[in-house]
N, C-alpha and C positions, 0 to 999 in steps of 0.2 A: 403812175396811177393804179395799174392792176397790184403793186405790190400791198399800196395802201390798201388797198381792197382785202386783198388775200389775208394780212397781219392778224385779225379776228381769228379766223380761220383757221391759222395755222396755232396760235392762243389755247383755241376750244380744241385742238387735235392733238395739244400736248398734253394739255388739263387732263380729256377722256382717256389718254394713253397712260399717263400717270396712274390716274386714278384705279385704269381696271391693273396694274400691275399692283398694283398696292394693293388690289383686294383680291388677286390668284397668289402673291405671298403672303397675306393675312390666311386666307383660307387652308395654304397647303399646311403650315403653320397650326391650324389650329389642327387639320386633321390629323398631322404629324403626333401632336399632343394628348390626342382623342384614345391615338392608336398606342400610345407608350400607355394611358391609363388604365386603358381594357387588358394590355399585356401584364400591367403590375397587378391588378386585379385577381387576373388568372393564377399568377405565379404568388398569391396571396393566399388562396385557398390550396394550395398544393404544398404537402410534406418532399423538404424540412423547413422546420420553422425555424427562422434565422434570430430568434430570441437573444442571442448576448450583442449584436448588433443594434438590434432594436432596445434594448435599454441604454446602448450606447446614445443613440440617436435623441432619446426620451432628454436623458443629461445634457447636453450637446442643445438641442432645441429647447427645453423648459425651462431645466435650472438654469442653465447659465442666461436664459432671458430675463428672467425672475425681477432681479433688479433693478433693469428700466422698465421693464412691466408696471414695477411698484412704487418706480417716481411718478411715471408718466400718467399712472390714477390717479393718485395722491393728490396732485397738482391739479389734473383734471377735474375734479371733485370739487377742489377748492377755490377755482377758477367758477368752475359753472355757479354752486351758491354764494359769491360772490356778486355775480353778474347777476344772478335771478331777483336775488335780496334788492338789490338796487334797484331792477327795475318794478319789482311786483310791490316796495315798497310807495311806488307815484298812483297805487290803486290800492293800497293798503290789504295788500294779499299775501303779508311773508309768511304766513304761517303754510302756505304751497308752496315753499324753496323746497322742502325734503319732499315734496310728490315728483316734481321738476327733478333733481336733481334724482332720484331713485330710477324712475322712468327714463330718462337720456341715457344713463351708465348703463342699467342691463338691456338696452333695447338697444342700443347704436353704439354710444359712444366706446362703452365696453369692449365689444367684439374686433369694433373698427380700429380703435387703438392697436391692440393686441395684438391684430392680424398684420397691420402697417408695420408696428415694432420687430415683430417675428419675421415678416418680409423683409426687412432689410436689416436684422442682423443674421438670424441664423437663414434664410433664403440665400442671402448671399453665399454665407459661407460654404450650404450644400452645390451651389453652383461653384462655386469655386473650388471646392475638393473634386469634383468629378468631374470640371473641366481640365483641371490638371492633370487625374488619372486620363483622360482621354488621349492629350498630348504626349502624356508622356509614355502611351502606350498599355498602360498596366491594365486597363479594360478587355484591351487587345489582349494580352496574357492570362488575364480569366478565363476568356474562352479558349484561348488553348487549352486549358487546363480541365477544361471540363466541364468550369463553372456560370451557371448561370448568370449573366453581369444585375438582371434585371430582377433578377432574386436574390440576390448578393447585396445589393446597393440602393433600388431604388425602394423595395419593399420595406424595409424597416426604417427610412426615412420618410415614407408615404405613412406608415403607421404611427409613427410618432408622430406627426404633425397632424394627422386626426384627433389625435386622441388628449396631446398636452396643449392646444390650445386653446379647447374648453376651459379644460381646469387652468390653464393662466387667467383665461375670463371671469371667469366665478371669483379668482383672488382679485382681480382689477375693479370687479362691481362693488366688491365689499370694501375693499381699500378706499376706491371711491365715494362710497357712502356716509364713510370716517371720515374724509379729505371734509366733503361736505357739513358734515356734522360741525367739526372743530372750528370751521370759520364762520357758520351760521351762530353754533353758541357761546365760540369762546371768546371771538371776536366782535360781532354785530350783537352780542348781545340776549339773540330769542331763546326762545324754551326749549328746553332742552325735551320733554315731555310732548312737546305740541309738535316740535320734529319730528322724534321715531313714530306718534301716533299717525299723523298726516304720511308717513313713508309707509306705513303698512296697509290704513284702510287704502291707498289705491292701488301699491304694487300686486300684482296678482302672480298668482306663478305660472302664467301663460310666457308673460314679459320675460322671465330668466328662461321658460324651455324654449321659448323660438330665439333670445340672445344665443344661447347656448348652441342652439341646430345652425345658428349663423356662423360660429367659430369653428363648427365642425367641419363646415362646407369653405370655409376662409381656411384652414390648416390644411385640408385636403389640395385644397387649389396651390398653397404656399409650395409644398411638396413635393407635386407632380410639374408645375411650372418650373421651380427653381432645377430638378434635377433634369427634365428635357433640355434644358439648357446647356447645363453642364455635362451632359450626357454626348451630346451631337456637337462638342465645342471642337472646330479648326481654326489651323491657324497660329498655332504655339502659344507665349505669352500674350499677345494682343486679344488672343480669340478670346482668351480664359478671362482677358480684363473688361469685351464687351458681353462672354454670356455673364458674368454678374451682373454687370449693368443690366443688361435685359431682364435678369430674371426678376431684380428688384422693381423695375418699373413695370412691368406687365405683371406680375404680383399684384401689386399698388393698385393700378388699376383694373384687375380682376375682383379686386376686394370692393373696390369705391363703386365699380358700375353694377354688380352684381348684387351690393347691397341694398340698392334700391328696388331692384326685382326681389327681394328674398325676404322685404318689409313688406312691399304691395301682397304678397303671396301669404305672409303669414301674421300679418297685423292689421285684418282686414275688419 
């Protein structure tokens, strides 16, 4: 009888044990995080400038993103005035698919694509190259040498991913735009005149600079999350195959929870 009793008890004492463990390695975790980006910050403003790495980085993360960037609009574009047409035709409103569709691409859909695509290809990869230097010690051999690891590596992958994820956005909003265009007129039909007119009197260009402040704050995060990862990876091959995983999902969802704080804040 007392056991039955206790069984509750013993439930909620695992539940709360769980829980606050879960939120002292969430925590140490982010401060860990907090502290690698005030460090890369520092060693940002500080000569030399690691520039032939940093256009490395630029290639590495943009271009070779470029291409699913530029389906994943496309398609997007084409999907959304698809879906709008149909249904804003049951209120006889198609001529707002190009306000609809303008609006979603540089204000959300844009940025959020972009950031997700870039999170898990090149994110992964910066965790994965610098999990691997970690194991395989060559980190450890920088600093022998002299070398800054955190200037050497994470700086100019912090830099390029501020700075090329915008401009992936701004190609994605436009691509999107087209994606949208071609299937509202070349398919469904409408005007091709009453599209770009209806996309311009509402887009404003608040909508592309706060997309744009979004992407910048989404590549900065992609960045400093993916190389903490791969930075503090143990453990040999298995470490280096869960910090990708991590870095990709805590990516993901830095992007998806933060951008609803970063619309309340600037889309007010």
């Amino acid at each position: 009888m007392a056991n039955i009793l206790l069984k509750p008890v013993e439930l909620l004492g695992r539940s709360v044990t769980l829980f606050w463990r879960t939120f002292v390695l969430f925590t140490a975790e982010l401060g860990s995080i907090m502290l690698l980006l005030c460090s890369t910050i520092k060693q940002l403003i500080l000569p030399p400038f690691e520039l032939k790495n940093t256009f490395k980085q630029v290639v590495e993360i943009g271009i070779k993103s470029l291409p699913v960037v530029l389906i994943t609009a496309v398609f997007t574009g084409m999907v959304l005035a698809l879906q709008s047409y149909t249904g804003f035709k049951r209120f006889n409103a198609e001529v707002m698919v190009g306000t609809v569709v303008a609006l979603s691409i540089t204000r959300e859909l844009g940025p959020v694509l972009t950031g997700l695509i870039v999170a898990g290809r090149a994110g992964a990869a910066m965790a994965a190259e610098l999990g691997t230097m970690r194991v395989t010690e060559q980190i450890d051999a920088l600093e022998t040498l002299a070398t800054n690891p955190v200037k050497y590596l994470i700086v100019p992958r912090f830099i390029a991913g501020t700075i090329i994820l915008p401009s992936l956005t701004v190609i994605a909003d436009i691509i999107g735009i087209i994606g949208g265009f071609f299937v509202t007129v070349n398919l469904l039909g409408a005007n091709s005149s009453v599209y770009w007119r209806r996309t311009w009197d509402y887009l404003e260009t608040s909508d592309i600079y706060n997309g744009l402040i979004k992407a910048c704050f989404f590549g900065a995060s992609i960045a400093i999350i993916s190389c903490y990862k791969g930075f503090y990876t143990s453990g040999g091959a298995e470490g280096v195959g869960k910090a990708t995983t991590g870095a990709v999902v805590l990516s993901s969802m830095t992007i998806l929870i933060s951008d609803y704080f970063l619309s309340a804040w600037l889309f007010k």
